[in-house]
N, CA, C and O atoms as CSV, one atom per row, in Angstrom:
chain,resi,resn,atom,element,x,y,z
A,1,UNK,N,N,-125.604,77.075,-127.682
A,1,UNK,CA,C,-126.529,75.968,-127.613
A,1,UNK,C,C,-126.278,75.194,-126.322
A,1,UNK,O,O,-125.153,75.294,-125.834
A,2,UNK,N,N,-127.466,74.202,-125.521
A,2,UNK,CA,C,-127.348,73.999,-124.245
A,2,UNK,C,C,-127.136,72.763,-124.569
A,2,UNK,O,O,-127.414,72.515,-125.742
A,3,UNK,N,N,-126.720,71.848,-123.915
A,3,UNK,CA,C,-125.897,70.413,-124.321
A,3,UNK,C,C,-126.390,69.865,-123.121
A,3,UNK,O,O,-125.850,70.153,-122.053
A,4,UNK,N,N,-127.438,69.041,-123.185
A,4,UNK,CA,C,-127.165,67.752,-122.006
A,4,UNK,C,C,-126.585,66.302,-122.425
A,4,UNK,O,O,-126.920,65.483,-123.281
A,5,UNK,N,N,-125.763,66.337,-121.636
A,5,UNK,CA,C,-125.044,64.587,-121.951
A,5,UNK,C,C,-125.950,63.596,-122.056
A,5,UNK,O,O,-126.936,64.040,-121.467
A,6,UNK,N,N,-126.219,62.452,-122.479
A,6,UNK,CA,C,-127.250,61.408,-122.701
A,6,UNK,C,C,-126.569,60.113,-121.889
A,6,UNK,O,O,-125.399,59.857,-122.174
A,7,UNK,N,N,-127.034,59.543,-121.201
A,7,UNK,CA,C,-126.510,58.218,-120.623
A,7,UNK,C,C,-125.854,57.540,-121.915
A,7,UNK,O,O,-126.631,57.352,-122.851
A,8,UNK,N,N,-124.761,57.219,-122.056
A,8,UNK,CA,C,-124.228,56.259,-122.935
A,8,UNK,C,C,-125.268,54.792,-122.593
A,8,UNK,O,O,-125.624,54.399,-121.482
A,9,UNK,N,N,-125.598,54.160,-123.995
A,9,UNK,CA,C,-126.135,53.317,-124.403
A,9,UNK,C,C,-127.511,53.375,-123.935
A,9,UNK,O,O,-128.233,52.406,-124.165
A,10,UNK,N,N,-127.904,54.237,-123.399
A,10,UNK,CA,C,-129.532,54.213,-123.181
A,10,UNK,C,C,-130.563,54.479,-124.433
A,10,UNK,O,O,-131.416,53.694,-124.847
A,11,UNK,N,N,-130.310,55.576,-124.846
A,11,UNK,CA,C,-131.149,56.180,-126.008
A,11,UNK,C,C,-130.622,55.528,-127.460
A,11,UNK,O,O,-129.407,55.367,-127.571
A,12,UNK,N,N,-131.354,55.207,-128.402
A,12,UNK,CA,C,-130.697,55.375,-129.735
A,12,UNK,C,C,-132.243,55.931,-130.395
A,12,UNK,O,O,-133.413,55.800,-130.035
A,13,UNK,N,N,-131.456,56.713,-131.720
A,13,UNK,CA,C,-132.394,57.152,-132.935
A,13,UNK,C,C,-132.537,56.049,-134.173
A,13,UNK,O,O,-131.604,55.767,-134.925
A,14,UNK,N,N,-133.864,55.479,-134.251
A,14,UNK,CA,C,-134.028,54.646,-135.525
A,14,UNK,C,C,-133.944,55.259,-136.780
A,14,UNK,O,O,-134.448,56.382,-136.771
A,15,UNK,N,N,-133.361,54.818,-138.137
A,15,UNK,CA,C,-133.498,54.871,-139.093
A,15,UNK,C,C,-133.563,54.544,-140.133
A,15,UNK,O,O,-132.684,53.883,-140.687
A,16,UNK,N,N,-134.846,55.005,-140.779
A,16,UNK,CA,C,-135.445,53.345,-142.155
A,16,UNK,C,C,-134.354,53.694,-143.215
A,16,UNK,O,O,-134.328,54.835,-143.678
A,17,UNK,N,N,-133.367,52.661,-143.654
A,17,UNK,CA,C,-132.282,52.776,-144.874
A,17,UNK,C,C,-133.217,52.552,-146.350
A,17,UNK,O,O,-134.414,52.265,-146.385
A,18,UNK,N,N,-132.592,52.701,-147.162
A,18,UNK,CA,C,-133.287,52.624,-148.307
A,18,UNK,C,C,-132.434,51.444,-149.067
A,18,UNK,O,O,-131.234,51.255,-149.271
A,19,UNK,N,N,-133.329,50.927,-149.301
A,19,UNK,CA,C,-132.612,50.066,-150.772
A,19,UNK,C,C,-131.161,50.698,-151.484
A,19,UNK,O,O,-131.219,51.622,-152.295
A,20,UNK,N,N,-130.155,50.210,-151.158
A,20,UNK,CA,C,-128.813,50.546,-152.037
A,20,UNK,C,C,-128.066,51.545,-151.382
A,20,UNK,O,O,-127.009,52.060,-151.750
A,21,UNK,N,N,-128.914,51.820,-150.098
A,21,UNK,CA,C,-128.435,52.893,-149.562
A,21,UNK,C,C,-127.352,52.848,-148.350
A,21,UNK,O,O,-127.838,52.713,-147.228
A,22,UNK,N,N,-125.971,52.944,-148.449
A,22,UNK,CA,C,-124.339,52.763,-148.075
A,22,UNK,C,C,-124.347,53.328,-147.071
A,22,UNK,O,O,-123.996,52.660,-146.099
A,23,UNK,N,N,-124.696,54.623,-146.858
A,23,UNK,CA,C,-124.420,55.591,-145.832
A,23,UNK,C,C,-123.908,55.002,-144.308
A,23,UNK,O,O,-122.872,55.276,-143.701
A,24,UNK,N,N,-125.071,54.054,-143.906
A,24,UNK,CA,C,-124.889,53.325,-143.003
A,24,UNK,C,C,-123.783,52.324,-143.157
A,24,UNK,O,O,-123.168,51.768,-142.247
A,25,UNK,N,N,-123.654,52.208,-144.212
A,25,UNK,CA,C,-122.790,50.739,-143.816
A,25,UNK,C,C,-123.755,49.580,-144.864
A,25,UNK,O,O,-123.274,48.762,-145.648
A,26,UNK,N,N,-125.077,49.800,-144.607
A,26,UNK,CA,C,-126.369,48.587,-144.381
A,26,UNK,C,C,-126.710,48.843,-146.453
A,26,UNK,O,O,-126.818,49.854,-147.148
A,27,UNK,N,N,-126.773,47.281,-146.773
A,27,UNK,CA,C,-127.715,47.812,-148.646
A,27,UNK,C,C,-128.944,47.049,-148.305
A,27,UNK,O,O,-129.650,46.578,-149.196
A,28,UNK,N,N,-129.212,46.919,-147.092
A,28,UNK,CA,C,-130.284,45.975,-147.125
A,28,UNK,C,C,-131.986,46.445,-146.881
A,28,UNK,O,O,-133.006,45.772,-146.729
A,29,UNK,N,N,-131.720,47.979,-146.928
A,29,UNK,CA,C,-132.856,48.630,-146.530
A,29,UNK,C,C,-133.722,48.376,-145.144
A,29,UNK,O,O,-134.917,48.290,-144.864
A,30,UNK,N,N,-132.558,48.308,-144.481
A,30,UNK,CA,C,-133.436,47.332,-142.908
A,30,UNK,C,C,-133.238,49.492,-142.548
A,30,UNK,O,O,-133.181,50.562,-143.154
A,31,UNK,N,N,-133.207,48.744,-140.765
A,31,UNK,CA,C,-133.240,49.739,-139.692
A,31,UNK,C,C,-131.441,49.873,-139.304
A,31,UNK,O,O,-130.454,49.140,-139.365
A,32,UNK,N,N,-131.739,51.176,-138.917
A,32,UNK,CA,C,-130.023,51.374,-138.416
A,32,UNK,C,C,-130.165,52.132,-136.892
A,32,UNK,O,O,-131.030,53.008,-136.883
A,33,UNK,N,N,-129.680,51.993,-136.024
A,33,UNK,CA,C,-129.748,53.170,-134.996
A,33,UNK,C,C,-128.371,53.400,-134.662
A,33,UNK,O,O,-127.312,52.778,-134.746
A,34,UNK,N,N,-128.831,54.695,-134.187
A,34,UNK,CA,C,-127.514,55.667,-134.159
A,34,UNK,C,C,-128.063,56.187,-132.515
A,34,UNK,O,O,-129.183,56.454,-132.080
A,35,UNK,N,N,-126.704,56.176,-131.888
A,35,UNK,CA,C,-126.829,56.183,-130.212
A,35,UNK,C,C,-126.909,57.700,-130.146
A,35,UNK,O,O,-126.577,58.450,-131.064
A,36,UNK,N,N,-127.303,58.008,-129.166
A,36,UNK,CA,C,-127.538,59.378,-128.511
A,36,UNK,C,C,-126.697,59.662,-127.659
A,36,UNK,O,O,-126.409,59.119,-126.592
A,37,UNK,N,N,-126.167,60.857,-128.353
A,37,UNK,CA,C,-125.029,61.113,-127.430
A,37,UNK,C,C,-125.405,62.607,-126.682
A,37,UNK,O,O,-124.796,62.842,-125.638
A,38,UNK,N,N,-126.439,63.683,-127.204
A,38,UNK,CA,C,-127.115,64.528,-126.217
A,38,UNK,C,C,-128.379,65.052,-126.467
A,38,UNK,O,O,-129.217,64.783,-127.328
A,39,UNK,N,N,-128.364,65.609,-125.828
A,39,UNK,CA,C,-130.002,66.208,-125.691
A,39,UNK,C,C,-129.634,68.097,-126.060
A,39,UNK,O,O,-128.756,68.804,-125.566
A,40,UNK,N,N,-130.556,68.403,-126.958
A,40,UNK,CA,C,-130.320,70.121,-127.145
A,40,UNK,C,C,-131.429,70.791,-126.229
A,40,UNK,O,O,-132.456,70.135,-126.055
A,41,UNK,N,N,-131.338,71.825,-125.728
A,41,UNK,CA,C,-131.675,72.654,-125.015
A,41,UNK,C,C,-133.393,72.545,-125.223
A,41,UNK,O,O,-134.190,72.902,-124.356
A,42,UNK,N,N,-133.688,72.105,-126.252
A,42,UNK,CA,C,-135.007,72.224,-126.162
A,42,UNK,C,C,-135.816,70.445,-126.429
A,42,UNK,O,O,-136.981,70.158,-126.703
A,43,UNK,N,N,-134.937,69.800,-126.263
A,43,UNK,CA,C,-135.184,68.421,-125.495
A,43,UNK,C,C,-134.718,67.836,-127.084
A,43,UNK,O,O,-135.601,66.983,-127.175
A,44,UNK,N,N,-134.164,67.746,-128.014
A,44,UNK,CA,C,-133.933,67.288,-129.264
A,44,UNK,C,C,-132.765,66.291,-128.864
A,44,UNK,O,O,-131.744,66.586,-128.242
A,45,UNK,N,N,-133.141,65.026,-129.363
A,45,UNK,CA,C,-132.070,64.025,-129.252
A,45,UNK,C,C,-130.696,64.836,-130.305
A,45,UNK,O,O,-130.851,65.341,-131.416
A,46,UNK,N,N,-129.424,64.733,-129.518
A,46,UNK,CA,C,-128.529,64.530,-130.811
A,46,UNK,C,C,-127.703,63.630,-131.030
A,46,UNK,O,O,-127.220,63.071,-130.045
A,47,UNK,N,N,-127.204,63.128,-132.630
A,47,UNK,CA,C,-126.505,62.187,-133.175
A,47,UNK,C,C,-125.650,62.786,-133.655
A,47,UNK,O,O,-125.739,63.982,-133.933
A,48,UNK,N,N,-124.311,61.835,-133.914
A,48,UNK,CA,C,-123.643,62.291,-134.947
A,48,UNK,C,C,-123.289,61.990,-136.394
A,48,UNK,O,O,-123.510,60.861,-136.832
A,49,UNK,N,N,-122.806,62.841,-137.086
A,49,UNK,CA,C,-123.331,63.032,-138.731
A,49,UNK,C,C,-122.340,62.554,-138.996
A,49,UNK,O,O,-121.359,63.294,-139.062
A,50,UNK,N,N,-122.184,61.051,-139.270
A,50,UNK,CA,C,-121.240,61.002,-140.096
A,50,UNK,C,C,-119.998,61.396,-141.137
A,50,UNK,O,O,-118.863,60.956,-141.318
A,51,UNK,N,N,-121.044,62.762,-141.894
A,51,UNK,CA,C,-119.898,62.932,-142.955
A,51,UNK,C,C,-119.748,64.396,-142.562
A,51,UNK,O,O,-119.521,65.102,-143.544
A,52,UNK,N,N,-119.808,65.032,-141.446
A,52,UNK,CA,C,-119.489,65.755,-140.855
A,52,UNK,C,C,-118.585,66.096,-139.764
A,52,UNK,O,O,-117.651,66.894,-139.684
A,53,UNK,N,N,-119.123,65.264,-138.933
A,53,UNK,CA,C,-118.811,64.845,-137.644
A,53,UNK,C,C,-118.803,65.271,-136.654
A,53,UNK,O,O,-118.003,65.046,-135.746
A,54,UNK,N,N,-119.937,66.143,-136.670
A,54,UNK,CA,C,-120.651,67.070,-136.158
A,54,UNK,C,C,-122.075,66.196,-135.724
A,54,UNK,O,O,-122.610,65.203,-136.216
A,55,UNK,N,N,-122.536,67.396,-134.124
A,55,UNK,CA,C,-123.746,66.343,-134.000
A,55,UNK,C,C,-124.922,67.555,-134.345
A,55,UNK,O,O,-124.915,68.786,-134.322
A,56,UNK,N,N,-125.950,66.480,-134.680
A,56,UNK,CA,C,-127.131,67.371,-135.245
A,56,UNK,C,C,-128.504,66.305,-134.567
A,56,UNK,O,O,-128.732,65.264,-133.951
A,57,UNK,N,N,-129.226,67.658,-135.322
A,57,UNK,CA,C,-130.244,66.491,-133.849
A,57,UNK,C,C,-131.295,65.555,-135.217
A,57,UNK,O,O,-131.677,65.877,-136.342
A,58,UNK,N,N,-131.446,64.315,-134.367
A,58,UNK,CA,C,-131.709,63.218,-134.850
A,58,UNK,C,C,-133.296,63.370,-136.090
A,58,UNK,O,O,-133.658,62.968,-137.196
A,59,UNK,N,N,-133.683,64.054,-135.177
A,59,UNK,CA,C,-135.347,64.121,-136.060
A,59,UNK,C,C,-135.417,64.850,-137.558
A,59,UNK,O,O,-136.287,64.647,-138.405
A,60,UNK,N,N,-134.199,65.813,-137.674
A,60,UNK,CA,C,-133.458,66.277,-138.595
A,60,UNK,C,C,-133.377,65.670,-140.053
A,60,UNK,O,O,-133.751,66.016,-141.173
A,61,UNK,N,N,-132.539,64.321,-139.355
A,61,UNK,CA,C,-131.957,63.923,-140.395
A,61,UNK,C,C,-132.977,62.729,-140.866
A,61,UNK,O,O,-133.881,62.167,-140.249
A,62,UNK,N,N,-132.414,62.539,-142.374
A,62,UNK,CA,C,-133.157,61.446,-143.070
A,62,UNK,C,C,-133.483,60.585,-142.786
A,62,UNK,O,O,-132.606,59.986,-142.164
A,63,UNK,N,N,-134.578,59.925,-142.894
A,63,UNK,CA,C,-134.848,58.020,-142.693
A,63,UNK,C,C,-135.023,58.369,-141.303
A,63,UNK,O,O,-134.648,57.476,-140.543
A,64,UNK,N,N,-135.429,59.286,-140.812
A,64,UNK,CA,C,-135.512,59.173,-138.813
A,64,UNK,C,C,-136.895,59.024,-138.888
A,64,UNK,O,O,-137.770,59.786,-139.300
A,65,UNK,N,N,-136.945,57.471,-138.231
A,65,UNK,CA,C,-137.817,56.517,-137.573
A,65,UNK,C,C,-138.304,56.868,-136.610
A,65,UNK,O,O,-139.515,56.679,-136.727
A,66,UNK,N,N,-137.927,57.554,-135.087
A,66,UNK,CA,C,-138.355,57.452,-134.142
A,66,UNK,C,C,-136.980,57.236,-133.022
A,66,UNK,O,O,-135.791,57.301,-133.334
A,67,UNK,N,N,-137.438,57.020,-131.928
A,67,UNK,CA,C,-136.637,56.372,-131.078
A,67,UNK,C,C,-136.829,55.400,-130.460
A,67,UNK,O,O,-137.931,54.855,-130.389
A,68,UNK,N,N,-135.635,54.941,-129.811
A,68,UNK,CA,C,-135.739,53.581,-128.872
A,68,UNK,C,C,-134.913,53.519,-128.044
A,68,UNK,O,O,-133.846,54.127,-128.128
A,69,UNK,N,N,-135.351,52.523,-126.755
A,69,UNK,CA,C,-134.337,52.953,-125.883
A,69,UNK,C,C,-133.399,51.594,-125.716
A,69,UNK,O,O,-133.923,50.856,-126.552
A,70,UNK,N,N,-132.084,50.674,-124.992
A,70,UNK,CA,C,-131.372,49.588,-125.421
A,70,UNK,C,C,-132.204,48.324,-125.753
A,70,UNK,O,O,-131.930,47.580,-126.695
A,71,UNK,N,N,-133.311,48.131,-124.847
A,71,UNK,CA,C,-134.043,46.797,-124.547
A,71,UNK,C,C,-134.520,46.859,-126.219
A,71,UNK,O,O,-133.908,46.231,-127.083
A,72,UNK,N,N,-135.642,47.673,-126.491
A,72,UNK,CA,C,-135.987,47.654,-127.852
A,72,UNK,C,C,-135.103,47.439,-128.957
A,72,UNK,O,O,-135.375,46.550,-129.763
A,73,UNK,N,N,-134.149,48.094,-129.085
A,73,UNK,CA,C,-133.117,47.912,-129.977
A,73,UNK,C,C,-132.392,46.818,-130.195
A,73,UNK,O,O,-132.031,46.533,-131.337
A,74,UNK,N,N,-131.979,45.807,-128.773
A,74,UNK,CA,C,-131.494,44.651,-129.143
A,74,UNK,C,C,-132.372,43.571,-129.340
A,74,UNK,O,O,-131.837,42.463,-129.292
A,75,UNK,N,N,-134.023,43.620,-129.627
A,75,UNK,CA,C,-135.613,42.947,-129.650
A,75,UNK,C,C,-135.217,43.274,-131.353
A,75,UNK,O,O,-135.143,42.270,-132.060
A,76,UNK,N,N,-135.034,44.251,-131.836
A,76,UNK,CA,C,-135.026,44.767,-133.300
A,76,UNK,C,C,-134.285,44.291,-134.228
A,76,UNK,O,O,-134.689,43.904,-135.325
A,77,UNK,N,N,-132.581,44.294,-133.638
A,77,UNK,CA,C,-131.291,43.411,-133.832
A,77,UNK,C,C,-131.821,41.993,-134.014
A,77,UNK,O,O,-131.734,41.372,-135.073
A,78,UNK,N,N,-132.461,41.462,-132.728
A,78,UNK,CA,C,-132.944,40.089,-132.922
A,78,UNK,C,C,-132.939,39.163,-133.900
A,78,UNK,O,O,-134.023,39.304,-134.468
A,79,UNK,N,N,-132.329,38.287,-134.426
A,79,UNK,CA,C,-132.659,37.689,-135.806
A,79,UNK,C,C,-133.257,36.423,-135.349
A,79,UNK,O,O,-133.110,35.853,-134.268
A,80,UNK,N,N,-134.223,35.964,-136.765
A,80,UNK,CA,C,-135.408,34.917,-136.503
A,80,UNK,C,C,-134.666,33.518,-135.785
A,80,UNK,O,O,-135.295,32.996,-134.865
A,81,UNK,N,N,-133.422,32.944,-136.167
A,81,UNK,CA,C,-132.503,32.379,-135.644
A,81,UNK,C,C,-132.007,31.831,-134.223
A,81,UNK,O,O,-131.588,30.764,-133.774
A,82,UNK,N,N,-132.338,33.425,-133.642
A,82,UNK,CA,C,-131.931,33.258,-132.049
A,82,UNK,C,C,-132.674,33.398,-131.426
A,82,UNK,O,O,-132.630,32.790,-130.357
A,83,UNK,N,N,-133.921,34.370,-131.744
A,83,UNK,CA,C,-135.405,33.842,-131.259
A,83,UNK,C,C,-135.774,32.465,-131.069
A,83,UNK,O,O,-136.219,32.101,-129.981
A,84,UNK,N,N,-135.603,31.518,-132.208
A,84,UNK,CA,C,-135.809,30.564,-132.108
A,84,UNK,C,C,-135.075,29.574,-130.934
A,84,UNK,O,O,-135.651,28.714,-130.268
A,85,UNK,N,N,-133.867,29.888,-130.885
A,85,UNK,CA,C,-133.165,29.238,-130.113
A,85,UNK,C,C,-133.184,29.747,-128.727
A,85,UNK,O,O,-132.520,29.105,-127.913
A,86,UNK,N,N,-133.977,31.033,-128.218
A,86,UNK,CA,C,-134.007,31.323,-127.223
A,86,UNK,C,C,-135.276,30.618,-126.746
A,86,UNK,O,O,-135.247,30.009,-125.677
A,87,UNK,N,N,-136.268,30.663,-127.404
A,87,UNK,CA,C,-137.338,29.787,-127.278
A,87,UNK,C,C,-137.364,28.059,-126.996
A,87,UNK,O,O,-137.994,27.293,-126.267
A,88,UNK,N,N,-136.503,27.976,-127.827
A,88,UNK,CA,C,-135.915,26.191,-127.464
A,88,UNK,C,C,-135.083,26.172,-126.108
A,88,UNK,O,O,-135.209,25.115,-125.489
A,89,UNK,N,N,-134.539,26.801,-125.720
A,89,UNK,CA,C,-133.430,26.863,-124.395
A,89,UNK,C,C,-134.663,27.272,-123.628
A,89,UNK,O,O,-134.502,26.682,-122.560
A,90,UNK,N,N,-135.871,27.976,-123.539
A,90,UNK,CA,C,-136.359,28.241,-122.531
A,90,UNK,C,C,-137.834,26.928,-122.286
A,90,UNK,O,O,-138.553,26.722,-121.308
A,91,UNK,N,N,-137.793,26.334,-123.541
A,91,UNK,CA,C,-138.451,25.166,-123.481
A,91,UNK,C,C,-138.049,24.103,-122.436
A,91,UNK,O,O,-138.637,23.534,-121.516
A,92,UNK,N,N,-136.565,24.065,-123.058
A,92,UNK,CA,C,-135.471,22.680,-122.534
A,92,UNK,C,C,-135.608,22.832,-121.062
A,92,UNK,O,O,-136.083,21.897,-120.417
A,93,UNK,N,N,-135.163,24.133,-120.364
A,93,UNK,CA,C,-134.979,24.534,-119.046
A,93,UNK,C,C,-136.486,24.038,-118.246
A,93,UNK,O,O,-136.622,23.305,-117.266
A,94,UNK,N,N,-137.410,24.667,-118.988
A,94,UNK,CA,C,-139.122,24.282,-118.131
A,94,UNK,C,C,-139.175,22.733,-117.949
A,94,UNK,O,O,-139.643,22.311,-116.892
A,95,UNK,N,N,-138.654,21.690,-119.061
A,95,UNK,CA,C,-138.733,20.800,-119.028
A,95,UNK,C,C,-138.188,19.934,-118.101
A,95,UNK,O,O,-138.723,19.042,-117.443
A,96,UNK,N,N,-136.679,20.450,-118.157
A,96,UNK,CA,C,-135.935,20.211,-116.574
A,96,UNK,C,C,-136.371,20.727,-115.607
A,96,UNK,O,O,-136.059,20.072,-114.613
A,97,UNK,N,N,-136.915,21.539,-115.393
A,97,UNK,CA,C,-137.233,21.840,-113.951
A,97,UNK,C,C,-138.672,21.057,-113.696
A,97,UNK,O,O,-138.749,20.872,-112.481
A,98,UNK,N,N,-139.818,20.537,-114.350
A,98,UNK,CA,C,-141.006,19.748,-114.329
A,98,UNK,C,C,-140.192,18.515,-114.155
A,98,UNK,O,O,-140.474,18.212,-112.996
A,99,UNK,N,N,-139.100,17.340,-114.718
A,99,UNK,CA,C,-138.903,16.703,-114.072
A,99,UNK,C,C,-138.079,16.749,-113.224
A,99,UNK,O,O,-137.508,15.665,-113.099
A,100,UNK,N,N,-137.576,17.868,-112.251
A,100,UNK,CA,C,-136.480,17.813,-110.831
A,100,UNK,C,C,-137.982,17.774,-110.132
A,100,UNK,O,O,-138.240,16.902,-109.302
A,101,UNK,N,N,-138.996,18.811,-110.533
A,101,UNK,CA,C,-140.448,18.972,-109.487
A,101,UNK,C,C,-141.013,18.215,-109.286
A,101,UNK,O,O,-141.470,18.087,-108.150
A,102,UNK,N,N,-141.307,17.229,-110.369
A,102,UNK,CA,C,-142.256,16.083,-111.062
A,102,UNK,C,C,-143.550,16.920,-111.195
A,102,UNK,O,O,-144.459,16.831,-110.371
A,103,UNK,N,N,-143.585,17.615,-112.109
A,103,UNK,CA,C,-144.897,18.092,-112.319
A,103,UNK,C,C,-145.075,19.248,-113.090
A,103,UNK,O,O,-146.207,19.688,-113.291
C-alpha cells in the first residue's frame, strides 16, 4: 500500500458520535475529529483506529462526517461562550479606535 504523509494538523476527519456513545471519549453525541495522519494511494484520508491501532482510512469507519481542514475545526470546537466574547472584544477594540480617530 502507497502511504503519503499528511501535513500534521492540517486535515482532520469529522465524526457524528451517537448518544451514549464512549468510543471517543465524548456521551454527548456532538462531533469528534480525528487528525489525518496519511493519504492511501488512491487519495483516501487515513486515521487511526483506536482499538487497533492501526490506520484505516477515514470514510471507512463509522459516524464519518466528512472532512475539515484546522480553521473549520477550531469554528466547530467554538463554544457559544467565546463567540460571544470574541464578539465583545472586537466591539470594545472598534470602539477604541473611533475614539483615538474621533469618528
Amino acid at each position: 500500500m502507497t502511504l503519503i504523509a499528511a501535513v500534521p494538523g492540517t486535515w482532520f476527519a469529522r465524526f457524528e458520535g451517537r448518544e451514549g456513545d464512549d468510543e471517543w471519549g465524548e456521551l454527548d453525541g456532538g462531533l469528534m475529529h480525528s487528525e489525518v495522519i496519511a493519504w492511501d494511494g488512491e487519495g483516501f484520508a487515513l486515521v487511526v483506529d483506536r482499538e487497533t491501532g492501526r490506520l484505516g482510512r477515514a470514510a471507512e469507519r463509522e459516524g464519518f462526517a466528512g472532512m475539515c481542514d484546522a480553521v473549520e475545526k477550531a469554528e466547530a470546537e467554538t463554544t457559544e461562550e467565546e463567540v460571544l466574547e470574541r464578539v465583545q472584544r472586537g466591539k470594545a477594540e472598534r470602539e477604541k479606535r473611533e475614539r483615538k480617530t474621533g469618528g
